[in-house]
PDB file of N, CA, C and O in Angstrom:
ATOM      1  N   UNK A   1      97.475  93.594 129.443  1.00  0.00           N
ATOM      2  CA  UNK A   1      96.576  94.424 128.683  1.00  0.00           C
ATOM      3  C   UNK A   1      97.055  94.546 127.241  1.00  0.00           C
ATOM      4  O   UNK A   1      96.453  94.392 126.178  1.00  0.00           O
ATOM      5  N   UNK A   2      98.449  94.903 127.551  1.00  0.00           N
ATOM      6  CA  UNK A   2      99.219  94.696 125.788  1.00  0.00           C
ATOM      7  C   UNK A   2      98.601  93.589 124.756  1.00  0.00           C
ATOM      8  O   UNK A   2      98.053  93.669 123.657  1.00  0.00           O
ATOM      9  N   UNK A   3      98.922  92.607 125.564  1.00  0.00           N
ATOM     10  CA  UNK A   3      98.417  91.106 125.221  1.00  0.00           C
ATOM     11  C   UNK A   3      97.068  90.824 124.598  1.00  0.00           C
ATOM     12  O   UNK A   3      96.984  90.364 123.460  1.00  0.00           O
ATOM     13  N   UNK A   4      96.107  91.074 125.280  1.00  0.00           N
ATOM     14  CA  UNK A   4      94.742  91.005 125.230  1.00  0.00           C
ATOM     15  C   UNK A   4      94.581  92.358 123.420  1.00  0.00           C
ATOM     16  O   UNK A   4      94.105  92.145 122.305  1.00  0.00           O
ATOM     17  N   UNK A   5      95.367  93.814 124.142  1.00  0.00           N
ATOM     18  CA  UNK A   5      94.865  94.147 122.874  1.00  0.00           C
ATOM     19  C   UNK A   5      95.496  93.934 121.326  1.00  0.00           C
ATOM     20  O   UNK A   5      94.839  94.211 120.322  1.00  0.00           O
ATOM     21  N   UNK A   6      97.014  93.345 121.279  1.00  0.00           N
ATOM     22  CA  UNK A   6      97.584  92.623 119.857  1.00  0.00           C
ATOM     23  C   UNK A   6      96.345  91.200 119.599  1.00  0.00           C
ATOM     24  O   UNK A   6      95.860  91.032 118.480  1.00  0.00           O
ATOM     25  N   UNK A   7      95.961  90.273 120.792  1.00  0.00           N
ATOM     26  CA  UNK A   7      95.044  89.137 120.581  1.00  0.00           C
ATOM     27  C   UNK A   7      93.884  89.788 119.842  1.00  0.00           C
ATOM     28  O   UNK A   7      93.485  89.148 118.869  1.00  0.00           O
ATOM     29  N   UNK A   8      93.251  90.956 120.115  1.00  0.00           N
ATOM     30  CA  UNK A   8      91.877  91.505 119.198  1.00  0.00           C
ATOM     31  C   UNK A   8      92.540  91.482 118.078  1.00  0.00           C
ATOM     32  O   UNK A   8      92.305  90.683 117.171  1.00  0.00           O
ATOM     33  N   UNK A   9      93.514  92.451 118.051  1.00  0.00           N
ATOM     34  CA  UNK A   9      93.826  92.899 116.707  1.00  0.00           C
ATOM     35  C   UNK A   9      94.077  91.784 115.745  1.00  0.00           C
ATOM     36  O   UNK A   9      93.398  91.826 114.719  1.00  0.00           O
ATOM     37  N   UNK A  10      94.918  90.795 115.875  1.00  0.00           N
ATOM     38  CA  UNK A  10      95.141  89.703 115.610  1.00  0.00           C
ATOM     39  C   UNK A  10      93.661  88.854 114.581  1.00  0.00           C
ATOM     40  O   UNK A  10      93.390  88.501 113.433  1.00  0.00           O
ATOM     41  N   UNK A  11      92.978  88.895 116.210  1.00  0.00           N
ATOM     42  CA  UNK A  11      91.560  88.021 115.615  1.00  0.00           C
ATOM     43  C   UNK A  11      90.743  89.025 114.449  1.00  0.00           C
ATOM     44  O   UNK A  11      90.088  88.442 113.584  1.00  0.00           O
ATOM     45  N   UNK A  12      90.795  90.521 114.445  1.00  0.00           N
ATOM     46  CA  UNK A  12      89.935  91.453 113.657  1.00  0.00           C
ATOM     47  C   UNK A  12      90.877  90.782 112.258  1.00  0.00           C
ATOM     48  O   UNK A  12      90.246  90.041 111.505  1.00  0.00           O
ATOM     49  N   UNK A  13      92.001  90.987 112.018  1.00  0.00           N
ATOM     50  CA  UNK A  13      92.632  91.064 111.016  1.00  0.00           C
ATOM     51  C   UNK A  13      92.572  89.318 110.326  1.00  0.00           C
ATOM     52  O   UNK A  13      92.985  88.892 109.248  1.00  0.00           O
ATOM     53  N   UNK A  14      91.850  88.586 111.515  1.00  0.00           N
ATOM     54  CA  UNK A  14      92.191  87.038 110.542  1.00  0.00           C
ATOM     55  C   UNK A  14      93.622  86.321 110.528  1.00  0.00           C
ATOM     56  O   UNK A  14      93.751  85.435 109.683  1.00  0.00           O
ATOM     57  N   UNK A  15      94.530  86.550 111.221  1.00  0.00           N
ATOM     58  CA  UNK A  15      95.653  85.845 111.210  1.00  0.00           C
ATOM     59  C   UNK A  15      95.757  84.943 112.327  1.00  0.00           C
ATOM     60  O   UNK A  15      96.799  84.292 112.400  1.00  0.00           O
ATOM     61  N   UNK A  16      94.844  84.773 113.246  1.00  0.00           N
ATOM     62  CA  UNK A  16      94.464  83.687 114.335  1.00  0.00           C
ATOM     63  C   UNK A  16      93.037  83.569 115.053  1.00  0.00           C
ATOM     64  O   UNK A  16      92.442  84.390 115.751  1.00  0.00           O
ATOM     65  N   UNK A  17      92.762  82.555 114.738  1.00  0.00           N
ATOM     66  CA  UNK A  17      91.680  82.018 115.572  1.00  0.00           C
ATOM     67  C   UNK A  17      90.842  82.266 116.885  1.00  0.00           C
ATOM     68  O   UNK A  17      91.399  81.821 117.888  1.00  0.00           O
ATOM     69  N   UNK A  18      89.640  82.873 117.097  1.00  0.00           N
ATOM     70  CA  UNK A  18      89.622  83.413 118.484  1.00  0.00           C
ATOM     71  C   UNK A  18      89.685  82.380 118.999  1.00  0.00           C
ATOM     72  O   UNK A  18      89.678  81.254 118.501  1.00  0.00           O
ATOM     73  N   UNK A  19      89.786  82.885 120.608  1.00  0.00           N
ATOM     74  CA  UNK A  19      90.136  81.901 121.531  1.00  0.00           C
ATOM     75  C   UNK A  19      88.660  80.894 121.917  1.00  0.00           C
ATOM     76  O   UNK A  19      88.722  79.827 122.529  1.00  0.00           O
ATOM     77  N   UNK A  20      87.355  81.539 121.389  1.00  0.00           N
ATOM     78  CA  UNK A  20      86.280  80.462 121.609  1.00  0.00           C
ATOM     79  C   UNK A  20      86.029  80.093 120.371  1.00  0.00           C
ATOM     80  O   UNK A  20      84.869  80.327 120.032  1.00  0.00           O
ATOM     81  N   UNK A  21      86.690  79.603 119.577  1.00  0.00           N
ATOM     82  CA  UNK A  21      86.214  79.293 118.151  1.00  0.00           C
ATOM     83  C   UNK A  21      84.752  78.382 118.178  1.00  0.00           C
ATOM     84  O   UNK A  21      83.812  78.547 117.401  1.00  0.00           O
ATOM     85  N   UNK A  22      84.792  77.858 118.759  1.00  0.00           N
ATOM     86  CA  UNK A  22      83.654  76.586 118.557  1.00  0.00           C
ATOM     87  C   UNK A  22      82.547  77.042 118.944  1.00  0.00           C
ATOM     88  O   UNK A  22      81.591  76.724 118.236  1.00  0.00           O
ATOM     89  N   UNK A  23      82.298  77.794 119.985  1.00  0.00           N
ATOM     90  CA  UNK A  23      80.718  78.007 119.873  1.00  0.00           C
ATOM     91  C   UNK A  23      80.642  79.185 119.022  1.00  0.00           C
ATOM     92  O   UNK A  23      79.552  79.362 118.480  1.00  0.00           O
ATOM     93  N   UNK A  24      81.469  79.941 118.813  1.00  0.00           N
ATOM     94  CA  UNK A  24      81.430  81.115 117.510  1.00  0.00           C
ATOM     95  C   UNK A  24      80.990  80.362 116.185  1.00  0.00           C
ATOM     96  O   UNK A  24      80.185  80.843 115.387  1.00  0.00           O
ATOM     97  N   UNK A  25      81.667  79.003 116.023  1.00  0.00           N
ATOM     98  CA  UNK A  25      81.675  78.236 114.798  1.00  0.00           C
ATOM     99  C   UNK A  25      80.152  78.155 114.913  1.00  0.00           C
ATOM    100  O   UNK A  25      79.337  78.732 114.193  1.00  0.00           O
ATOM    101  N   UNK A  26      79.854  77.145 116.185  1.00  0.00           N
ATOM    102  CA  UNK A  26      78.146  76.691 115.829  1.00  0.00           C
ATOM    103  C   UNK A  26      77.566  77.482 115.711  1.00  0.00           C
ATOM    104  O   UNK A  26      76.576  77.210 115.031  1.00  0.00           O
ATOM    105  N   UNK A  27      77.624  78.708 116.107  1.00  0.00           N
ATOM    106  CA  UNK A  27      76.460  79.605 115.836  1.00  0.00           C
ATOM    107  C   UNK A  27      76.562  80.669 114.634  1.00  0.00           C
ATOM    108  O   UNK A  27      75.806  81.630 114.496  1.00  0.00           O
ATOM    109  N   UNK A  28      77.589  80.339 113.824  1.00  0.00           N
ATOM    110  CA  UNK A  28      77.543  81.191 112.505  1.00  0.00           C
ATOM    111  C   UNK A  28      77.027  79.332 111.712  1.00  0.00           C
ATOM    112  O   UNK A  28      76.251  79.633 110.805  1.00  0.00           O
ATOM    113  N   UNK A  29      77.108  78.410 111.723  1.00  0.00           N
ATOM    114  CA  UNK A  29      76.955  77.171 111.718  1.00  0.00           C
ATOM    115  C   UNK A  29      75.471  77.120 111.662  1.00  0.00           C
ATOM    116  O   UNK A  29      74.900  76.980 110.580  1.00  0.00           O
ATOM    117  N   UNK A  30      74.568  77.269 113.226  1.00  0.00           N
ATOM    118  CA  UNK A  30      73.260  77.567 113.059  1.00  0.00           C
ATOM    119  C   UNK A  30      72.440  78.855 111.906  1.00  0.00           C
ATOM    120  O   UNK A  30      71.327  78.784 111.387  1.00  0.00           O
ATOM    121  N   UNK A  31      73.282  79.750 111.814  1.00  0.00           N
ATOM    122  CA  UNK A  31      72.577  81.198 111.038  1.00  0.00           C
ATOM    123  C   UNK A  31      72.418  80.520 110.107  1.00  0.00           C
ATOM    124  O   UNK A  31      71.318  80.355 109.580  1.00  0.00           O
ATOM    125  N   UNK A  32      73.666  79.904 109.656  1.00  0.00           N
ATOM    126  CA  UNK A  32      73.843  79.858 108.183  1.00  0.00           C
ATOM    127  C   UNK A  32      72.966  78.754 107.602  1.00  0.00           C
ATOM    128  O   UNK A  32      72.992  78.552 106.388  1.00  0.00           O
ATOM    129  N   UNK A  33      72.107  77.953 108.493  1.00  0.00           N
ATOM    130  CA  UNK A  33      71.514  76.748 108.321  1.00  0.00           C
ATOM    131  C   UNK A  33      69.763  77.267 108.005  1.00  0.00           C
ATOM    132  O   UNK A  33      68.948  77.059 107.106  1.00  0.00           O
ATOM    133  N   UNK A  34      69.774  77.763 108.841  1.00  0.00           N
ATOM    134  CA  UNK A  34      68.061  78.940 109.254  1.00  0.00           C
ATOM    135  C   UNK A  34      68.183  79.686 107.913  1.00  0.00           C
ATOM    136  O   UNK A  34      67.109  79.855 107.336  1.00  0.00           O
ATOM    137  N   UNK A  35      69.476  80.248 107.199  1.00  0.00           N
ATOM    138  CA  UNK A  35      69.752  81.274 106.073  1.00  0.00           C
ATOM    139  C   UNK A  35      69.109  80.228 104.929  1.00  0.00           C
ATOM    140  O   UNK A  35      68.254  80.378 104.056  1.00  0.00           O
ATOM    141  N   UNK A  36      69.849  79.216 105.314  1.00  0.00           N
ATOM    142  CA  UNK A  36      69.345  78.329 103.745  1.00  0.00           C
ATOM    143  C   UNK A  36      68.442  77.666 103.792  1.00  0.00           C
ATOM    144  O   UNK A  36      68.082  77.221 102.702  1.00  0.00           O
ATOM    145  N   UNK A  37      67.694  77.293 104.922  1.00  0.00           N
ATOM    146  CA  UNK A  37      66.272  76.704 105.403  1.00  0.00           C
ATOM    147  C   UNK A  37      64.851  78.059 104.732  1.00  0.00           C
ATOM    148  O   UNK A  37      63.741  77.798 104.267  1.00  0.00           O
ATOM    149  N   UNK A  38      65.603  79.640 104.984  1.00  0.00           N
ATOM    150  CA  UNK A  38      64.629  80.136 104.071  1.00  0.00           C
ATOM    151  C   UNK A  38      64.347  80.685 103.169  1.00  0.00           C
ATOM    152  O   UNK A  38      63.392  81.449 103.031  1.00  0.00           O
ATOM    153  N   UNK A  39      65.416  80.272 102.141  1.00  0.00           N
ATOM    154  CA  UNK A  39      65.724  80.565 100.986  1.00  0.00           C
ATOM    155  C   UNK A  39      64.655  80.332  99.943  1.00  0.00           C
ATOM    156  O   UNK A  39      64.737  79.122  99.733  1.00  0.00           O
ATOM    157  N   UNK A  40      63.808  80.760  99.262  1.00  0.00           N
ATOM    158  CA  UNK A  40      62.913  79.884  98.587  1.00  0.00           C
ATOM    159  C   UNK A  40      63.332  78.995  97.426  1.00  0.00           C
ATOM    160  O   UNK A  40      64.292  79.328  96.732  1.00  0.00           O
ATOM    161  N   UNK A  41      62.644  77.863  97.184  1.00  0.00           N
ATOM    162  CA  UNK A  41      63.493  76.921  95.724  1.00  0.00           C
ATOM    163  C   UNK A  41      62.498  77.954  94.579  1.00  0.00           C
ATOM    164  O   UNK A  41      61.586  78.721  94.888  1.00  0.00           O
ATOM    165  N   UNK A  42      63.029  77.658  93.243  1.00  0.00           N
ATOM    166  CA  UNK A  42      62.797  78.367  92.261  1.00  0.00           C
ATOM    167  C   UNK A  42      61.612  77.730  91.718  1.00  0.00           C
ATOM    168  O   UNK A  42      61.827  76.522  91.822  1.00  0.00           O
ATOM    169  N   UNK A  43      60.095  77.976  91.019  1.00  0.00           N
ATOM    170  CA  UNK A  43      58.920  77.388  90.627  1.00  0.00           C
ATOM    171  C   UNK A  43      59.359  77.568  89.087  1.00  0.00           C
ATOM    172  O   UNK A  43      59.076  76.723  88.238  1.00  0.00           O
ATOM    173  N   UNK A  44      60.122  78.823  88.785  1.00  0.00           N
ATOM    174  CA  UNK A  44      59.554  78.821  87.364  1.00  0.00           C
ATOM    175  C   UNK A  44      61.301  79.649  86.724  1.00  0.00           C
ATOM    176  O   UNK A  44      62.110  79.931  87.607  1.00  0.00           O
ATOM    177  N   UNK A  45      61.476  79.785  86.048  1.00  0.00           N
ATOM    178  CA  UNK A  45      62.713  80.411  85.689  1.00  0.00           C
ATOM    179  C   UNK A  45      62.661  82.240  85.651  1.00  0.00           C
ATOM    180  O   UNK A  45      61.885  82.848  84.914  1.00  0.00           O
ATOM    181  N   UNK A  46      63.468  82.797  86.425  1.00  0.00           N
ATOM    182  CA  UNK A  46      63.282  84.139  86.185  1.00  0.00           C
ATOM    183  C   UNK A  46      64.609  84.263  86.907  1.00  0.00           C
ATOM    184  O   UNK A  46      65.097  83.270  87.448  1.00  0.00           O
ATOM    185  N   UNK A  47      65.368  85.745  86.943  1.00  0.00           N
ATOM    186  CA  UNK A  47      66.147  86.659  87.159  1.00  0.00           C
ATOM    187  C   UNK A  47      66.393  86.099  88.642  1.00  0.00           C
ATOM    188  O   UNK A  47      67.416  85.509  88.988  1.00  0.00           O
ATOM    189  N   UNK A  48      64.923  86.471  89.734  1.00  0.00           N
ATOM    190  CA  UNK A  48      65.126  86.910  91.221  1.00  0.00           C
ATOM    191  C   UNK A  48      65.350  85.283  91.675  1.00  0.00           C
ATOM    192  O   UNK A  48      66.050  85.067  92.664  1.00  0.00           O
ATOM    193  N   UNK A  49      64.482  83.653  90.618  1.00  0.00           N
ATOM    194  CA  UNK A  49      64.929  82.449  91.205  1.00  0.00           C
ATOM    195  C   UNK A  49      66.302  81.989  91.188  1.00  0.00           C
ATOM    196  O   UNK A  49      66.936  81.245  91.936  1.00  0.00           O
ATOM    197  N   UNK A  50      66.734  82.946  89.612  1.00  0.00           N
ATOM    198  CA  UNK A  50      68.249  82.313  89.319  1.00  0.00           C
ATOM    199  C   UNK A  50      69.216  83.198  90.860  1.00  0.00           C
ATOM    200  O   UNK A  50      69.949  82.569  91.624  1.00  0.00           O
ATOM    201  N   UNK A  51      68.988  84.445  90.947  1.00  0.00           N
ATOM    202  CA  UNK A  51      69.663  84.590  92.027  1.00  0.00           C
ATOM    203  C   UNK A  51      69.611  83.870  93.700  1.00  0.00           C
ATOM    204  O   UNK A  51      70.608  83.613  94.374  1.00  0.00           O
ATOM    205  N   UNK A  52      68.016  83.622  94.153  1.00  0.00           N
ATOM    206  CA  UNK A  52      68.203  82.614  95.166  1.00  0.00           C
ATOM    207  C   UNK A  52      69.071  81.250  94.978  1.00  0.00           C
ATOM    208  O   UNK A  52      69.514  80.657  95.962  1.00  0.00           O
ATOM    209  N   UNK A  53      69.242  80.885  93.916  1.00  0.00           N
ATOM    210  CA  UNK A  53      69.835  79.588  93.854  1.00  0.00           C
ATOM    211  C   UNK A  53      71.169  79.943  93.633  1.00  0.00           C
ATOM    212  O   UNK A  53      72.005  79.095  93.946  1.00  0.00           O
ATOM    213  N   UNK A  54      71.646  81.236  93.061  1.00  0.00           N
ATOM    214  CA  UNK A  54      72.884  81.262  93.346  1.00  0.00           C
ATOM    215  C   UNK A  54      73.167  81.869  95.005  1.00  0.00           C
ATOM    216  O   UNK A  54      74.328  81.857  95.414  1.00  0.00           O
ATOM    217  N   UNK A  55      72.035  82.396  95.924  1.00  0.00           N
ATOM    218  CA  UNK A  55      72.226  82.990  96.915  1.00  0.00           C
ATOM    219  C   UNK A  55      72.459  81.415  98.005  1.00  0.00           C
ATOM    220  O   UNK A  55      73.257  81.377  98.942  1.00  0.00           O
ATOM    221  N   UNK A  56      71.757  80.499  97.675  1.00  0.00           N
ATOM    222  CA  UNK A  56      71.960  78.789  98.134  1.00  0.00           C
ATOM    223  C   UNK A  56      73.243  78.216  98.281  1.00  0.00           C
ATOM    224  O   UNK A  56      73.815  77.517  99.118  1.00  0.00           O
ATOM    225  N   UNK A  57      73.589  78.898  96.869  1.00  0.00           N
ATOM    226  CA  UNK A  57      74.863  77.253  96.908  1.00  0.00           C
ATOM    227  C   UNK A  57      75.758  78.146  97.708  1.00  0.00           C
ATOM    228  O   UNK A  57      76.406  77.495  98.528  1.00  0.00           O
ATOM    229  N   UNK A  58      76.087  79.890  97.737  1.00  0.00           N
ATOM    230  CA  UNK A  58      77.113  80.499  98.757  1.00  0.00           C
ATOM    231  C   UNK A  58      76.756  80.026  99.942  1.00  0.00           C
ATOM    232  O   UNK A  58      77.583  79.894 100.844  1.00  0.00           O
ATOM    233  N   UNK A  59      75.305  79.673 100.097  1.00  0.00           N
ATOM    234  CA  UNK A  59      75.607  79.910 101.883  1.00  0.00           C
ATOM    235  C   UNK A  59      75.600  78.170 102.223  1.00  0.00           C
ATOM    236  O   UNK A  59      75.947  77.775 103.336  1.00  0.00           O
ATOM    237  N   UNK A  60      75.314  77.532 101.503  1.00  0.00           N
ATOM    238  CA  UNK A  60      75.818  76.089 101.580  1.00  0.00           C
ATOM    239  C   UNK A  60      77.345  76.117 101.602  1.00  0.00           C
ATOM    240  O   UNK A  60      77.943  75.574 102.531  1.00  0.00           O
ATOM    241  N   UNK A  61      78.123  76.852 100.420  1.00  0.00           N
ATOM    242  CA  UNK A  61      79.364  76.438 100.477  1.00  0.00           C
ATOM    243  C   UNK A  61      80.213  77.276 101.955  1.00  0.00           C
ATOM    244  O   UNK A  61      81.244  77.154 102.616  1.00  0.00           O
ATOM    245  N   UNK A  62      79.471  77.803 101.916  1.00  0.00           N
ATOM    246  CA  UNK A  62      80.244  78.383 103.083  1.00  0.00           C
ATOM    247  C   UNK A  62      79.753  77.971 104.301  1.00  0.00           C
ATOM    248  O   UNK A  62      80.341  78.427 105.282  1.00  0.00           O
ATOM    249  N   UNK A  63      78.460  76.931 104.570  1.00  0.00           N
ATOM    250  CA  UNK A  63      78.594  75.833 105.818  1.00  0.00           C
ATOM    251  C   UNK A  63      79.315  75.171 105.535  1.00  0.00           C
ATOM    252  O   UNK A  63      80.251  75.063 106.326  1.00  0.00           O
ATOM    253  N   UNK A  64      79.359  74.329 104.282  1.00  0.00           N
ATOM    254  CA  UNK A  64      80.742  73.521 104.265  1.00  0.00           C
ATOM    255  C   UNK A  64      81.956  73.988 104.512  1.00  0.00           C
ATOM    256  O   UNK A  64      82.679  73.299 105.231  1.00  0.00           O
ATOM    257  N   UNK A  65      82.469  75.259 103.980  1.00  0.00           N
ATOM    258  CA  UNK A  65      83.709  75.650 104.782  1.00  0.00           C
ATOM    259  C   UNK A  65      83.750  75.605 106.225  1.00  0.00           C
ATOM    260  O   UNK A  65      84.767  75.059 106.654  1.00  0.00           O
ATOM    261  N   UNK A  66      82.685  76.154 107.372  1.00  0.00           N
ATOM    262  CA  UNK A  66      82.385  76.074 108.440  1.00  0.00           C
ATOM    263  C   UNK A  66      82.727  75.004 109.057  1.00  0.00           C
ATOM    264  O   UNK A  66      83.708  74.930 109.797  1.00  0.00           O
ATOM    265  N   UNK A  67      81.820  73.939 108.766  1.00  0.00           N
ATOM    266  CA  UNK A  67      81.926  72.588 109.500  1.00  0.00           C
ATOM    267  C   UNK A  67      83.313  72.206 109.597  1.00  0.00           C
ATOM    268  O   UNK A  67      83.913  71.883 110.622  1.00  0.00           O
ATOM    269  N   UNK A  68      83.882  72.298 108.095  1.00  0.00           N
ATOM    270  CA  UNK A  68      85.275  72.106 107.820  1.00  0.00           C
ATOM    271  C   UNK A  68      86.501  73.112 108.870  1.00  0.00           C
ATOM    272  O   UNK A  68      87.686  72.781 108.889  1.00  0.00           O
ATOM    273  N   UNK A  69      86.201  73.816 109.338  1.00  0.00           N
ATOM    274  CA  UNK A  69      87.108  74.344 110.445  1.00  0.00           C
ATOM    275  C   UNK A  69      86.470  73.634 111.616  1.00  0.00           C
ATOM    276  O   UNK A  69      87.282  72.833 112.078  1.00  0.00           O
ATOM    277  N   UNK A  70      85.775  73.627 112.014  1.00  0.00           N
ATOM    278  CA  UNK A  70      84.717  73.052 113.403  1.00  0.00           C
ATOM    279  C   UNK A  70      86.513  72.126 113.950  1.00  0.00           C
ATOM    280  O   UNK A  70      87.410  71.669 113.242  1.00  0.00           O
ATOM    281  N   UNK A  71      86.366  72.193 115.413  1.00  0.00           N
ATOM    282  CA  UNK A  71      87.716  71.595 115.529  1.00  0.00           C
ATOM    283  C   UNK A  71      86.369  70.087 116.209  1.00  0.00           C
ATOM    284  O   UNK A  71      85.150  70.079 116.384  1.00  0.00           O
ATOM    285  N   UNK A  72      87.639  68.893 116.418  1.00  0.00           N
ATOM    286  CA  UNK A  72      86.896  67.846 116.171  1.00  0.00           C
ATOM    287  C   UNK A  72      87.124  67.244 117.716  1.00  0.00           C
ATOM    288  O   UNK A  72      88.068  67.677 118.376  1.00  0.00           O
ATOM    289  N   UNK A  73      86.434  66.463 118.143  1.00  0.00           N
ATOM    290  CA  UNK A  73      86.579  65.952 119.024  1.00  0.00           C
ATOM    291  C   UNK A  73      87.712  65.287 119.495  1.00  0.00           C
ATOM    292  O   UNK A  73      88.079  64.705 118.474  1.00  0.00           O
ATOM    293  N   UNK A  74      88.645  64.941 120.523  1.00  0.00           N
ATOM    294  CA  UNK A  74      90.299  64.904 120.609  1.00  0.00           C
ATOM    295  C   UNK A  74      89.809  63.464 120.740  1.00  0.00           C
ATOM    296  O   UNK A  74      88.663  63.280 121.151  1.00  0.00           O
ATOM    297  N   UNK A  75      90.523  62.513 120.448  1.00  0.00           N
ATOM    298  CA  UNK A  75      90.878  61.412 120.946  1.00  0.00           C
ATOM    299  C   UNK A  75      91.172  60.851 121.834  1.00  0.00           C
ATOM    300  O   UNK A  75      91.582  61.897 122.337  1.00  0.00           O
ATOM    301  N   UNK A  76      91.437  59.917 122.808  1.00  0.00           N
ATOM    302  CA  UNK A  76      91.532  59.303 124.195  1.00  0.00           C
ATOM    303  C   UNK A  76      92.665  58.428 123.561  1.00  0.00           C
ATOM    304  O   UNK A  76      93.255  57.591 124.245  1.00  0.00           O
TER     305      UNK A  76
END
């Protein structure tokens, strides 16, 4: 029980990996895909387009961070 509750604490605080990383991954992986699928592109220049396009490239860069942890298929 000790165990289990330093492992939360651990995972809350970010100093290790939960123990299901990968489908946790795909599915912040999927949000984040649906997030930028409905983002609108900008028609004309104003305030609220310049912020969607800066609201874009965060949640792009941060699928790319995503994928980039994704653990990879092991080798044979």
């Amino acid at each position: 029980m000790i165990r289990k509750i330093l492992e939360d604490r651990l995972v809350h605080e970010g100093l290790i990996p939960p123990a299901n990383v990968a489908p946790a991954i795909s599915t912040q992986i999927e949000a984040l895909e649906d997030k930028i699928a409905t983002i609108p592109d900008a028609d004309e220049p104003s305030p609220e387009a310049a912020m969607n396009v800066m609201r874009k490239a965060l949640a792009e860069n941060d699928l790319a961070n995503l994928k980039g942890r994704q653990p990879r298929p092991k080798r044979k």
